[in-house]
C-alpha positions as CSV (number, residue, x, y, z in Angstrom):
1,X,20.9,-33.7,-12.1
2,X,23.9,-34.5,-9.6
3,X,24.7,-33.1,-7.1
4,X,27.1,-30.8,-8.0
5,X,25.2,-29.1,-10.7
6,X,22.5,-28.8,-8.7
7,X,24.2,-27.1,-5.7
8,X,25.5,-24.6,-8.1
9,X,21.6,-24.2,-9.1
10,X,20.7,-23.3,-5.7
11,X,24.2,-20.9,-5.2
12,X,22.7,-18.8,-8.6
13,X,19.3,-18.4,-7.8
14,X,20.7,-17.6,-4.1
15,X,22.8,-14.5,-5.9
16,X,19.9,-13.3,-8.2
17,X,17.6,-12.9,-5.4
18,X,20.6,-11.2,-3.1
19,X,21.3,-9.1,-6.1
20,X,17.9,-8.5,-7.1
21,X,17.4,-7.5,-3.7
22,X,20.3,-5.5,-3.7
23,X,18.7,-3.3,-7.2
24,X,15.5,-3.0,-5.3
25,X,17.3,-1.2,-1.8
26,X,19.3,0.9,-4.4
27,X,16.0,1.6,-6.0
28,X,14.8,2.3,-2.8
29,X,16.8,4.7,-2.2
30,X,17.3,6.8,-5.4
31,X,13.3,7.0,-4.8
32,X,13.9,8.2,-1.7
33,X,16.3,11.0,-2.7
34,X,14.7,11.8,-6.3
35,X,11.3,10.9,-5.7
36,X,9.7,8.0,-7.2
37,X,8.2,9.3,-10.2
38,X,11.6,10.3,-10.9
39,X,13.4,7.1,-10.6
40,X,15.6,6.2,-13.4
41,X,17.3,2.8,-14.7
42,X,20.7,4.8,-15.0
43,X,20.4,6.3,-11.5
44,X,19.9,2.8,-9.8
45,X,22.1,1.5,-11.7
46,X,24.8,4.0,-10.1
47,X,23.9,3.5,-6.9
48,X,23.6,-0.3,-6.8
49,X,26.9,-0.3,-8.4
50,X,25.7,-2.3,-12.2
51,X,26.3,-0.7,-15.9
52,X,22.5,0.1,-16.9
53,X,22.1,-2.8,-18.8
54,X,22.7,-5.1,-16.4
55,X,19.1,-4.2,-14.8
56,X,17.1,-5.9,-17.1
57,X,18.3,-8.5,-16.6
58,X,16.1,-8.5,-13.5
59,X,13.7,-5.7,-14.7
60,X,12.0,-4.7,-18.1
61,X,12.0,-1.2,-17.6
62,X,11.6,1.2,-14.8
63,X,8.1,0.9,-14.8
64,X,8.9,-3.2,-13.5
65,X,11.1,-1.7,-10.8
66,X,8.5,1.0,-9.7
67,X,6.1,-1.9,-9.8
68,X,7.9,-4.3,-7.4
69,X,9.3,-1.3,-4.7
70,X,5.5,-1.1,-4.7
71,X,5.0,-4.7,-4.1
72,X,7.0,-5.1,-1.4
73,X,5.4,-1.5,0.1
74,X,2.2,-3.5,-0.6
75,X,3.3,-6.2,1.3
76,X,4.5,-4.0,4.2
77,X,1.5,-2.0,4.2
78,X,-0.5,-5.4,4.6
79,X,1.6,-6.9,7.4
80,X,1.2,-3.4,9.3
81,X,-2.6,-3.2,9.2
82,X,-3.1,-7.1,10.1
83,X,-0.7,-6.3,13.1
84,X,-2.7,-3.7,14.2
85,X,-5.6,-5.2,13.9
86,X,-4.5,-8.0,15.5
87,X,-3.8,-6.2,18.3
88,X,-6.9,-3.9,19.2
89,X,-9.2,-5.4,21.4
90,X,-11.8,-3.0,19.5
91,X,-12.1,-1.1,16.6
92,X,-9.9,-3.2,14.3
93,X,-10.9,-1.2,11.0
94,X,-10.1,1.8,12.7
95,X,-6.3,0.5,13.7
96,X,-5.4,-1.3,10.4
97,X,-6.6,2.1,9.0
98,X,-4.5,4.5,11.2
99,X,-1.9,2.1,10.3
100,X,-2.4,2.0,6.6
101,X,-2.5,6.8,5.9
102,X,0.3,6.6,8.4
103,X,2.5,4.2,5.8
104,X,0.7,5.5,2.7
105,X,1.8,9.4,3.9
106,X,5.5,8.0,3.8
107,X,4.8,5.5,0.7
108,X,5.5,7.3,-2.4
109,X,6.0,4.4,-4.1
110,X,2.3,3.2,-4.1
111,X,1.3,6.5,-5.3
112,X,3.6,6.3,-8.5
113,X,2.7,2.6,-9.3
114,X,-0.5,3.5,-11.2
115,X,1.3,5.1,-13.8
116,X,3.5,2.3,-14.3
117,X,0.7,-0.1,-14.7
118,X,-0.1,0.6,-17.9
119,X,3.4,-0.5,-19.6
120,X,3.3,-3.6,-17.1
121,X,3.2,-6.9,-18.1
122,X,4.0,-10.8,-17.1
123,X,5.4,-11.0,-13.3
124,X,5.9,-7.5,-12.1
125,X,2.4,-6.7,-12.5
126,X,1.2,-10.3,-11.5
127,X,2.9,-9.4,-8.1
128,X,1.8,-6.1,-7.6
129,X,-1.9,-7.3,-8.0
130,X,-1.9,-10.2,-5.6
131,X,-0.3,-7.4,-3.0
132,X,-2.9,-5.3,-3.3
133,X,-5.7,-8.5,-3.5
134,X,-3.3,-9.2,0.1
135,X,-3.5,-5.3,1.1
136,X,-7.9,-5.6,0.2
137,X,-8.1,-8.6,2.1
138,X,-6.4,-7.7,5.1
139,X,-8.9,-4.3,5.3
140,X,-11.8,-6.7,4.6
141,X,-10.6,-8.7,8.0
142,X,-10.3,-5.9,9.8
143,X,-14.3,-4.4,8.8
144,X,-14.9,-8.4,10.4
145,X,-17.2,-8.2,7.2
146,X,-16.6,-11.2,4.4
147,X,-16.4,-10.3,1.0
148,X,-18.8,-12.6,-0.1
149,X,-20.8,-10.1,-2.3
150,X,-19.8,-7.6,-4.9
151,X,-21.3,-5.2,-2.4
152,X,-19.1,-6.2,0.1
153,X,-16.0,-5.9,-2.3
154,X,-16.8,-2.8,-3.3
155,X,-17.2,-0.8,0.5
156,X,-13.6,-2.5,0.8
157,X,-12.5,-0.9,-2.3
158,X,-14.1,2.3,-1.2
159,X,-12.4,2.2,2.2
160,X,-9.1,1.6,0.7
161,X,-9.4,4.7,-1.7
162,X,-10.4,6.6,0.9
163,X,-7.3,5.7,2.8
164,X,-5.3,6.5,-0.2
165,X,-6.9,9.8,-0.7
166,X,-6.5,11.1,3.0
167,X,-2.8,9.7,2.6
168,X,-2.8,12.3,-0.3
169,X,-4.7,15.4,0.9
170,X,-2.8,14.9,4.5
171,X,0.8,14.8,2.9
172,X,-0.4,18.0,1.0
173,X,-1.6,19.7,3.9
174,X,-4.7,19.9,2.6
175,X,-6.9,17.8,4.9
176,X,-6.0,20.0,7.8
177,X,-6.7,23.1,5.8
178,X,-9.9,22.0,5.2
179,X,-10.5,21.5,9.0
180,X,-10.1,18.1,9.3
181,X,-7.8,15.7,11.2
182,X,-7.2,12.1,9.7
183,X,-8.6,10.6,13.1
184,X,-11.9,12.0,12.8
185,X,-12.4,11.1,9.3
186,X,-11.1,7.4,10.2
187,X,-13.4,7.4,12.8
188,X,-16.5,8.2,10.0
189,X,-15.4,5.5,8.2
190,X,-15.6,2.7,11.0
191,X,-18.8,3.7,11.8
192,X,-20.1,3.2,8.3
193,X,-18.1,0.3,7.4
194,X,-17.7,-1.4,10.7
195,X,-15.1,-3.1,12.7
């Protein structure tokens, strides 16, 4: 390949991942306005400025799109707790999980991906797992525990559900009607699980 042809290479992928980018903060904030359950292909497609069609060339369907806002969420989410691990001299599980129901309250688009994975296939999906593998891990660091045992795996998966079902009952109001605050009930679970 010469040169030329393979500078304009480089300038095209450059544009697909601006514009891809681009689709994903429309996306972002269509969800934001309509909820993301309710995003549409049509309504991103007005806000980023594209005809419909011209999404998939970037996205199969809107389940794709829901998939990747979640990704990158995922990916947020992950770079939060390990921060905040990070940075407590004590209680690390604790932090990264304060950290993760505070996101997860605002994070609607985590709570919509699960319906979406079912019609998901090839990349979208394939990125949305390794996230969450990412999102797993970076609890697992903070419990100071390895996940060398199915055992092991499995109190991380508990922890993380956990953390997604106080991110639900607490943006419902629900945990503090039942006479609970989200500090107490993170507290629980660092002294079962450690860190």
């Amino acid at each position: 390949m010469n040169v030329l042809a393979e500078n304009r290479a480089q300038r095209r992928a450059r544009e697909r991942i601006a514009t891809r980018g681009g689709i994903l903060e429309a996306a972002r904030r269509v969800a934001a306005r309509d909820g993301a359950r309710n995003l549409s292909l049509r309504a991103v497609a007005a806000e980023a400025g594209f005809a419909p069609a011209a999404l998939y060339g970037y996205f199969q369907n809107k389940n794709d799109l829901l998939l990747a806002l979640a990704g990158e969420d995922l990916a947020t989410l992950t770079r939060a707790m390990r921060d905040a691990a990070n940075g407590a001299a004590s209680g690390k599980l604790a932090a990264a999980s304060g950290t993760a129901l505070e996101l997860l309250q605002k994070m609607e688009t985590i709570a919509a991906a699960p319906s979406a994975l079912p019609d998901a296939a090839g990349e979208g999906e394939r990125l949305f797992n390794g996230r969450l593998i990412a999102a797993l891990k970076a609890l697992s660091d903070a419990s100071g525990k390895p996940l060398d045992s199915r055992e092991a795996q499995a109190d991380i998966v508990l922890i993380a559900a956990t953390l997604t079902g106080l991110a639900v009952l607490a943006r419902s109001g629900r945990l503090a009607a039942l006479g609970f605050k989200s500090e107490d009930v993170i507290a629980a679970l660092s002294r079962n699980f450690g860190g």
